[in-house]
NUZAPA-614113 format. One record per residue: residue number from 0; residue in three letters; x, z, y of N, C-alpha, C in turn. Coordinates in pm, whole numbers, plus 50000, padded with zeros to 5 digits. Example, Ala and Ser with C-alpha at 12.3 -4.5 7.8 and 13.67 -1.06 7.14 Angstrom:
2
+-----+------+-------+-------+-------+-------+-------+-------+-------+-------+-------+
| pos | code |   n_x |   n_z |   n_y |  ca_x |  ca_z |  ca_y |   c_x |   c_z |   c_y |
+-----+------+-------+-------+-------+-------+-------+-------+-------+-------+-------+
|   0 |  ALA | 51319 | 50780 | 49431 | 51230 | 50780 | 49550 | 51320 | 50780 | 49670 |
|   1 |  SER | 51285 | 50708 | 49775 | 51367 | 50714 | 49894 | 51290 | 50787 | 50003 |
+-----+------+-------+-------+-------+-------+-------+-------+-------+-------+-------+
REM end
This chain:
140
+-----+------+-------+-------+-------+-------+-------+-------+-------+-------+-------+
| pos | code |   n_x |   n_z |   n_y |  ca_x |  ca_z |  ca_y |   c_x |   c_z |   c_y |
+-----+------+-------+-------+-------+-------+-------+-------+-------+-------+-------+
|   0 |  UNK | 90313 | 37718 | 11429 | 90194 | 37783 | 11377 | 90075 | 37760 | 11470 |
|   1 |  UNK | 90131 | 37724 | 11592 | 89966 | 37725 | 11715 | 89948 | 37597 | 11653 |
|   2 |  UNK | 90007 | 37517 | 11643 | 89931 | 37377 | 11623 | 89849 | 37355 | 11504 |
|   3 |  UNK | 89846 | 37437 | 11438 | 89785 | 37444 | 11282 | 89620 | 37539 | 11367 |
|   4 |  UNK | 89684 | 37599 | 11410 | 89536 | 37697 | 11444 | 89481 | 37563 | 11517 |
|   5 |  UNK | 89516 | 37537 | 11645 | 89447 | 37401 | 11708 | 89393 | 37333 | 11603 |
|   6 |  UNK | 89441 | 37257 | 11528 | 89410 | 37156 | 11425 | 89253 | 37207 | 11370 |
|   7 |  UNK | 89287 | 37341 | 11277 | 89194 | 37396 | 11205 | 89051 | 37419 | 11318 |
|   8 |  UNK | 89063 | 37413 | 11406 | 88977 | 37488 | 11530 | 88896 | 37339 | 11562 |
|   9 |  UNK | 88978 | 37232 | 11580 | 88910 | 37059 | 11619 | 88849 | 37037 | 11496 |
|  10 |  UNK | 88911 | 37054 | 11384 | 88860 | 37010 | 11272 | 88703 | 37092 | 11255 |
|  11 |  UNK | 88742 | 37230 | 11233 | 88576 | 37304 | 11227 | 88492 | 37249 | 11365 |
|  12 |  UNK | 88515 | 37239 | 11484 | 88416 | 37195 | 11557 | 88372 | 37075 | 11539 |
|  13 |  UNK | 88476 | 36933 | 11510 | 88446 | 36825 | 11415 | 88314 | 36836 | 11339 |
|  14 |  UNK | 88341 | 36914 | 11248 | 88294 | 36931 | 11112 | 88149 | 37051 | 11114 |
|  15 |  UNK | 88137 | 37100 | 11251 | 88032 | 37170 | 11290 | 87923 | 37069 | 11376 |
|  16 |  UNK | 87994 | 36992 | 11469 | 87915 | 36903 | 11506 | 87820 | 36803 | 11407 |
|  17 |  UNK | 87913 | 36740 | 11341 | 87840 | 36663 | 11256 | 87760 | 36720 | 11166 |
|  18 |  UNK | 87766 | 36845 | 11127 | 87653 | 36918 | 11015 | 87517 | 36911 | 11142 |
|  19 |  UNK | 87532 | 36995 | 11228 | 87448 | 36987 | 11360 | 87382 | 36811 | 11345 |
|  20 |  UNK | 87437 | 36731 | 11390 | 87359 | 36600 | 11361 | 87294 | 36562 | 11247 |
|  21 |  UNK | 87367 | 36596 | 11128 | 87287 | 36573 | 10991 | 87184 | 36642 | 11012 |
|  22 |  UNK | 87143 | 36756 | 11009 | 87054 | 36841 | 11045 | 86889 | 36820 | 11140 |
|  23 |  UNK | 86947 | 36730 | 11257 | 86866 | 36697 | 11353 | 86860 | 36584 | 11269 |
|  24 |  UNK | 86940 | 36521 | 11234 | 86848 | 36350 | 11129 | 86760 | 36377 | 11078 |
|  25 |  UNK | 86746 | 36485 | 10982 | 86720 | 36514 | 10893 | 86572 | 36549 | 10890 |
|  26 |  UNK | 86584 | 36634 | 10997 | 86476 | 36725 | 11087 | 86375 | 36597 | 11115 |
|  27 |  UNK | 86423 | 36459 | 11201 | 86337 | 36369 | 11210 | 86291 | 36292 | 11145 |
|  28 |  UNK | 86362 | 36303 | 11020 | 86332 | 36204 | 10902 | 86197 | 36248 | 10847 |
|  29 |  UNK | 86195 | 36392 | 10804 | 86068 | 36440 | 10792 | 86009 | 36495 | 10905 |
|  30 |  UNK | 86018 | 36468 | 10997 | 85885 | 36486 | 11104 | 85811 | 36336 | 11141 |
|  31 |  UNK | 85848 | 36264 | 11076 | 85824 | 36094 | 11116 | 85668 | 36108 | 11060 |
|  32 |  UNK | 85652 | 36121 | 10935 | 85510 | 36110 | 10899 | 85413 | 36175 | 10989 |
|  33 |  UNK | 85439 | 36325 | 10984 | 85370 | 36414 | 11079 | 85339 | 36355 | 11197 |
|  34 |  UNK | 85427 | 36267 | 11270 | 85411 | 36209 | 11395 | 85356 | 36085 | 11396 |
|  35 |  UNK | 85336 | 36055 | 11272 | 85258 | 35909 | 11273 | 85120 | 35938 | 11236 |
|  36 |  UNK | 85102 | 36052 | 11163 | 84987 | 36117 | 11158 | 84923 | 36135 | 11285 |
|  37 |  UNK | 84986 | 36214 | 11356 | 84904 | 36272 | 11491 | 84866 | 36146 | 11570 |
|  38 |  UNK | 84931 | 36031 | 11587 | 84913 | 35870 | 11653 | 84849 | 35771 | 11559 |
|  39 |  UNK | 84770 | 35836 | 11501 | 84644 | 35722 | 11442 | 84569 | 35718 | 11484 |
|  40 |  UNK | 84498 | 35631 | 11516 | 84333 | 35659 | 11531 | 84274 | 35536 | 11451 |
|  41 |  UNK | 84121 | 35600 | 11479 | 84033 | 35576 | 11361 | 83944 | 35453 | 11444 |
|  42 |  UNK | 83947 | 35324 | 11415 | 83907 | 35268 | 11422 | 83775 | 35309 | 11446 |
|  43 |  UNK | 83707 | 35235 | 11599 | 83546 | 35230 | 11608 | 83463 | 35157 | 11536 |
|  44 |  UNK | 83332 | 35202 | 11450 | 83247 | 35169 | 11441 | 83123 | 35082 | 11528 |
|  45 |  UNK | 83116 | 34926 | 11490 | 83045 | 34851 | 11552 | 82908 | 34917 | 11509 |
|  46 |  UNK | 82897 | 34959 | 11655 | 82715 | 34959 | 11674 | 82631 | 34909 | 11696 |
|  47 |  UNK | 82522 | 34876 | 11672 | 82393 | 34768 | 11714 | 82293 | 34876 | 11788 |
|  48 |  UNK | 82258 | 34836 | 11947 | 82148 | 34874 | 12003 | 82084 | 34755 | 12017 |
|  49 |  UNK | 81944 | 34824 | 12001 | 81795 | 34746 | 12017 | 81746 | 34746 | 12132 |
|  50 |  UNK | 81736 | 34645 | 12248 | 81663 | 34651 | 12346 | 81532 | 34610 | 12372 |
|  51 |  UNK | 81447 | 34663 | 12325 | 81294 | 34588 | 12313 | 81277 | 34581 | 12446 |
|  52 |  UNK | 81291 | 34473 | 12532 | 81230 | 34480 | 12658 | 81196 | 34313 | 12686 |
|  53 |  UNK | 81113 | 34239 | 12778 | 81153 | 34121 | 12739 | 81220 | 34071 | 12906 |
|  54 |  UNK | 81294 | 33985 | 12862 | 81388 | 34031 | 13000 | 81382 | 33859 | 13095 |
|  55 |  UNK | 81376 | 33816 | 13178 | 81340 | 33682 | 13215 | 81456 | 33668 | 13254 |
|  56 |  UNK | 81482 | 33551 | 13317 | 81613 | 33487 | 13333 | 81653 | 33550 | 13488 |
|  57 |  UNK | 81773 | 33590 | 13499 | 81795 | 33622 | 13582 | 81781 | 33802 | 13624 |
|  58 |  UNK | 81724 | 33881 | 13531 | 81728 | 34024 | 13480 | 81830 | 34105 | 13436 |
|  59 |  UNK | 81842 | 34215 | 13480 | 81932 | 34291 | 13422 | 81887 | 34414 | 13320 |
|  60 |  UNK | 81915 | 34436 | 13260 | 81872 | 34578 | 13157 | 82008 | 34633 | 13177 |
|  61 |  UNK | 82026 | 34768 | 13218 | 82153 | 34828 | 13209 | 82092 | 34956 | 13114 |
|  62 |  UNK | 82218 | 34988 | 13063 | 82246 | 35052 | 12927 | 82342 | 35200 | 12936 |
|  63 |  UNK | 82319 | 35295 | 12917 | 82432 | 35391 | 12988 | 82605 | 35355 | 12935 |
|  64 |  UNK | 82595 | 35231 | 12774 | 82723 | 35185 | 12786 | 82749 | 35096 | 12812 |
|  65 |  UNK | 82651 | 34943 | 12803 | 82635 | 34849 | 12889 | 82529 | 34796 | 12970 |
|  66 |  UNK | 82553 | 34640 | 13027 | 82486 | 34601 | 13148 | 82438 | 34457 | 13066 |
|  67 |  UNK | 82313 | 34474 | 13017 | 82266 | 34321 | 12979 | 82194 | 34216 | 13067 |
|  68 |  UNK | 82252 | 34097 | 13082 | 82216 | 33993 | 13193 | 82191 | 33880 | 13095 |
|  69 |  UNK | 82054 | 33817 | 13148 | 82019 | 33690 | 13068 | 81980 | 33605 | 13207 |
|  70 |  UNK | 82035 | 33463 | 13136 | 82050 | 33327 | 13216 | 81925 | 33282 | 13126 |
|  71 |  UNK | 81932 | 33125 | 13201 | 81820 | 33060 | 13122 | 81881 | 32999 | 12994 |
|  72 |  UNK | 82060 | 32976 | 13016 | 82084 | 32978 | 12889 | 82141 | 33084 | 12768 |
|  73 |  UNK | 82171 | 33170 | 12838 | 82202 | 33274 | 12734 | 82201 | 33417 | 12808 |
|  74 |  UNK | 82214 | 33516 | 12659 | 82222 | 33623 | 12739 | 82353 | 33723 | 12707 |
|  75 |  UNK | 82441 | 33822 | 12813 | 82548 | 33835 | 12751 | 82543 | 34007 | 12774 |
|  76 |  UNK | 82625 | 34097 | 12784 | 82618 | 34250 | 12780 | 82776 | 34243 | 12814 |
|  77 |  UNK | 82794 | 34363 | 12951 | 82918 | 34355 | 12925 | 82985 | 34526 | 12930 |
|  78 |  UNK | 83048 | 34579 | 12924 | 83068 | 34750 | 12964 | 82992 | 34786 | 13054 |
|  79 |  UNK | 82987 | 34860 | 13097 | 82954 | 34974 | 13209 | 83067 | 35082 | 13226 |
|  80 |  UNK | 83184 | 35073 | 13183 | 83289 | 35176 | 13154 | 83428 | 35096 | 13230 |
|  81 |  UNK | 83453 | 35146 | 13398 | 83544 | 35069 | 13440 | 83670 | 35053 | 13334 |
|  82 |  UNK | 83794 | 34966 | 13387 | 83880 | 34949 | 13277 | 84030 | 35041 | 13396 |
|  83 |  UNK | 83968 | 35074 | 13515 | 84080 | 35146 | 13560 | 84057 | 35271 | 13524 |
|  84 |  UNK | 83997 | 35357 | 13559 | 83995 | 35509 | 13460 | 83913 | 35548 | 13400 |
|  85 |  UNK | 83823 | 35470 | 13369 | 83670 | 35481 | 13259 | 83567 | 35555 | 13345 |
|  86 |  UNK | 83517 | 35541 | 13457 | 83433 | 35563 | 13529 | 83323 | 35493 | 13503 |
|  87 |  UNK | 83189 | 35549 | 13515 | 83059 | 35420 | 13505 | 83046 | 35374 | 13578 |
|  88 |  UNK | 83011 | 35227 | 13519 | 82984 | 35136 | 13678 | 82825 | 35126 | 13688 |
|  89 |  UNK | 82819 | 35083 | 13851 | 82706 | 35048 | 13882 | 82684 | 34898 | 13902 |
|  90 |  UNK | 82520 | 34853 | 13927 | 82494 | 34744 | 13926 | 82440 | 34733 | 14044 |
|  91 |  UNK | 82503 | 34669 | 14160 | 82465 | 34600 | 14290 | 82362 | 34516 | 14285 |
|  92 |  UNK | 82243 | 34536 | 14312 | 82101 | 34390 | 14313 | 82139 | 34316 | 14444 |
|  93 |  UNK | 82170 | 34352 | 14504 | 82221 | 34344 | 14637 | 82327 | 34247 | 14642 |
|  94 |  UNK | 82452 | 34279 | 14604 | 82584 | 34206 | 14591 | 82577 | 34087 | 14457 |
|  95 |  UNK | 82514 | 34112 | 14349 | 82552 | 34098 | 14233 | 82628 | 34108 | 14164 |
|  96 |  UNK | 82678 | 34255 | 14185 | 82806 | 34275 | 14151 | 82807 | 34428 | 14038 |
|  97 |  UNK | 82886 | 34450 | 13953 | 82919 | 34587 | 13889 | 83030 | 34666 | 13975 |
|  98 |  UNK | 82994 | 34750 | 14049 | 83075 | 34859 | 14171 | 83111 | 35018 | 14081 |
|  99 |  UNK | 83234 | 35037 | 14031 | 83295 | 35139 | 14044 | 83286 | 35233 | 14167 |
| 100 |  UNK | 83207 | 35342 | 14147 | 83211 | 35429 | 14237 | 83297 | 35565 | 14244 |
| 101 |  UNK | 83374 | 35541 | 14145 | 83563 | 35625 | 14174 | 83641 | 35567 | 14281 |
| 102 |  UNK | 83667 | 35394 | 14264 | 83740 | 35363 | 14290 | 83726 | 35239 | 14372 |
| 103 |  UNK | 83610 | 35211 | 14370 | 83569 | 35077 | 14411 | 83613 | 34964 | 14379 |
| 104 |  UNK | 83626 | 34948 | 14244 | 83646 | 34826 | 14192 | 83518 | 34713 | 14175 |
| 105 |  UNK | 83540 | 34606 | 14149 | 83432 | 34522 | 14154 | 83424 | 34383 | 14056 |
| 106 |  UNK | 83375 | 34363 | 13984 | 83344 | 34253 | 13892 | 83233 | 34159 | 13877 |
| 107 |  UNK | 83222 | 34081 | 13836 | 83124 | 33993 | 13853 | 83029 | 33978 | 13752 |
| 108 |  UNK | 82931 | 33929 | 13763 | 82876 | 34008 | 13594 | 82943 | 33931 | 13476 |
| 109 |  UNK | 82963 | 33784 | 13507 | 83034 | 33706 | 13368 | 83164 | 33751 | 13329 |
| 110 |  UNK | 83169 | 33946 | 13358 | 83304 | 34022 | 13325 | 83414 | 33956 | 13462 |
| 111 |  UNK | 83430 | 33930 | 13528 | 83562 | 33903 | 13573 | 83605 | 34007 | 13678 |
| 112 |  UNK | 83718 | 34045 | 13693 | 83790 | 34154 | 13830 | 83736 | 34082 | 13889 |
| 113 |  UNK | 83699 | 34125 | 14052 | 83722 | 34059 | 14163 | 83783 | 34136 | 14265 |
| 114 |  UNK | 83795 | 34241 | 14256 | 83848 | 34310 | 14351 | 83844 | 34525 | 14326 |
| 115 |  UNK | 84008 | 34565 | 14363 | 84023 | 34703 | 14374 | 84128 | 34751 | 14283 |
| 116 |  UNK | 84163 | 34866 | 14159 | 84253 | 34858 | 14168 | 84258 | 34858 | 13999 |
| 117 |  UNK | 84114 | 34796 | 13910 | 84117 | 34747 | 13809 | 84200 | 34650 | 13775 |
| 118 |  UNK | 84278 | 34605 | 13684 | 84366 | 34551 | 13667 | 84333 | 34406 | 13570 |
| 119 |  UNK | 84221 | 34468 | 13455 | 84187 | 34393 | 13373 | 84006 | 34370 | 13376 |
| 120 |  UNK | 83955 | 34254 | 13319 | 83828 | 34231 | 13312 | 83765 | 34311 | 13246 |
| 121 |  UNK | 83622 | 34323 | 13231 | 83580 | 34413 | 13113 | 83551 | 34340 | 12992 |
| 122 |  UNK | 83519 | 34427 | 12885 | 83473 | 34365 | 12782 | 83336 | 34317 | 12750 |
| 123 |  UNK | 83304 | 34205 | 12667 | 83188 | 34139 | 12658 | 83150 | 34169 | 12528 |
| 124 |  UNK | 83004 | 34204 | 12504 | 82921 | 34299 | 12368 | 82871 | 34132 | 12323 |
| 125 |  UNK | 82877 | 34128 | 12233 | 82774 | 34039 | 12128 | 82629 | 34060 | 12141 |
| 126 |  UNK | 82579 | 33953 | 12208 | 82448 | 33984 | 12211 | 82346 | 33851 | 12138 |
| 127 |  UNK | 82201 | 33922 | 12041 | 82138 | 33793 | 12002 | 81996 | 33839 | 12033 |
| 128 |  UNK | 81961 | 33708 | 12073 | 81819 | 33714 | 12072 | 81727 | 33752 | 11981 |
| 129 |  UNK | 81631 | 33834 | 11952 | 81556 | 33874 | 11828 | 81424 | 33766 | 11785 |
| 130 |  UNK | 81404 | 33676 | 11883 | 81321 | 33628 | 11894 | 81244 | 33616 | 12053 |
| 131 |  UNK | 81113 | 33523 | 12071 | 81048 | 33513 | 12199 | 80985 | 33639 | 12213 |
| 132 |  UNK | 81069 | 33707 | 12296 | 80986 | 33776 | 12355 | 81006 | 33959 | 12325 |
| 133 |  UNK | 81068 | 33938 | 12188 | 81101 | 34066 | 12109 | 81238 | 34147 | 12152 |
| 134 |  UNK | 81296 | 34100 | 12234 | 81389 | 34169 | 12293 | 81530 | 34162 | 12255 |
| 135 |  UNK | 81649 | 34176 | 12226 | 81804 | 34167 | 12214 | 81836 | 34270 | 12133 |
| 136 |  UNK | 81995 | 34249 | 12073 | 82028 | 34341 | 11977 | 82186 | 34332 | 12032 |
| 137 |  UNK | 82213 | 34436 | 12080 | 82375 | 34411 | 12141 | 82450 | 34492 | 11999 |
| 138 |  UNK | 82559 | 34436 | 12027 | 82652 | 34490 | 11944 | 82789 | 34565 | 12021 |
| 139 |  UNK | 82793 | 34714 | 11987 | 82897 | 34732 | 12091 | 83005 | 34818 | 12005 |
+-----+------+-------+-------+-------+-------+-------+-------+-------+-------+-------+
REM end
């Protein structure tokens, strides 16, 4: 007779466990949407700023989100928003350089790292000329 009670006793904990797992499946099956809900995001909206300024070669216009630099052949915009913890950067006249003042990271203006504990380059804005003299239209 004990071995029947044993039996009946493995079997219900068996048979308790696995309801317990169906349960928690179950539980995640419908929490999946909910959780894919909360991990969306909404795509940014491309913005166009107007810089009416007229800028000569070799100028900077900085932007509180970017840093616009024109050559004699083109002109480019790049962040102002380091890429190690989103700090603003500054613009060195001095160095020629964009200086993180969190962390002291450092880039060059044609976007590249050069040094600290940024990992990646920054990003480069679309920029067009409006015409001689009429100033730039970044896209960010």
């Amino acid at each position: 007779m004990a071995r029947k009670v044993e039996g009946s006793e493995g079997r219900r904990h068996f048979l308790t466990s696995w309801w317990n797992l169906l349960k928690l499946a179950a539980g995640l099956v419908l929490c999946y949407p909910l959780l894919s809900f909360v991990r969306f995001n909404v795509p940014k909206k491309q913005r166009f700023i107007k810089v009416e300024k007229r800028l000569l070669a070799g100028d900077v216009h900085l932007d509180p989100e970017f840093a616009l630099f024109v050559s004699e052949k083109q002109a480019w915009a790049i962040s102002r928003t380091c890429t190690h913890l989103g700090c603003r950067l500054n613009f060195s006249e001095k160095d020629k350089q964009m200086i993180c003042p969190c962390h002291q990271s450092k880039f060059s203006p044609p976007v590249k790292r050069l040094d600290g504990p940024a990992t990646k380059d920054l990003p480069v804005f679309k920029v067009e000329a409006l015409g001689e003299g009429k100033g730039y239209m970044v896209t960010v």
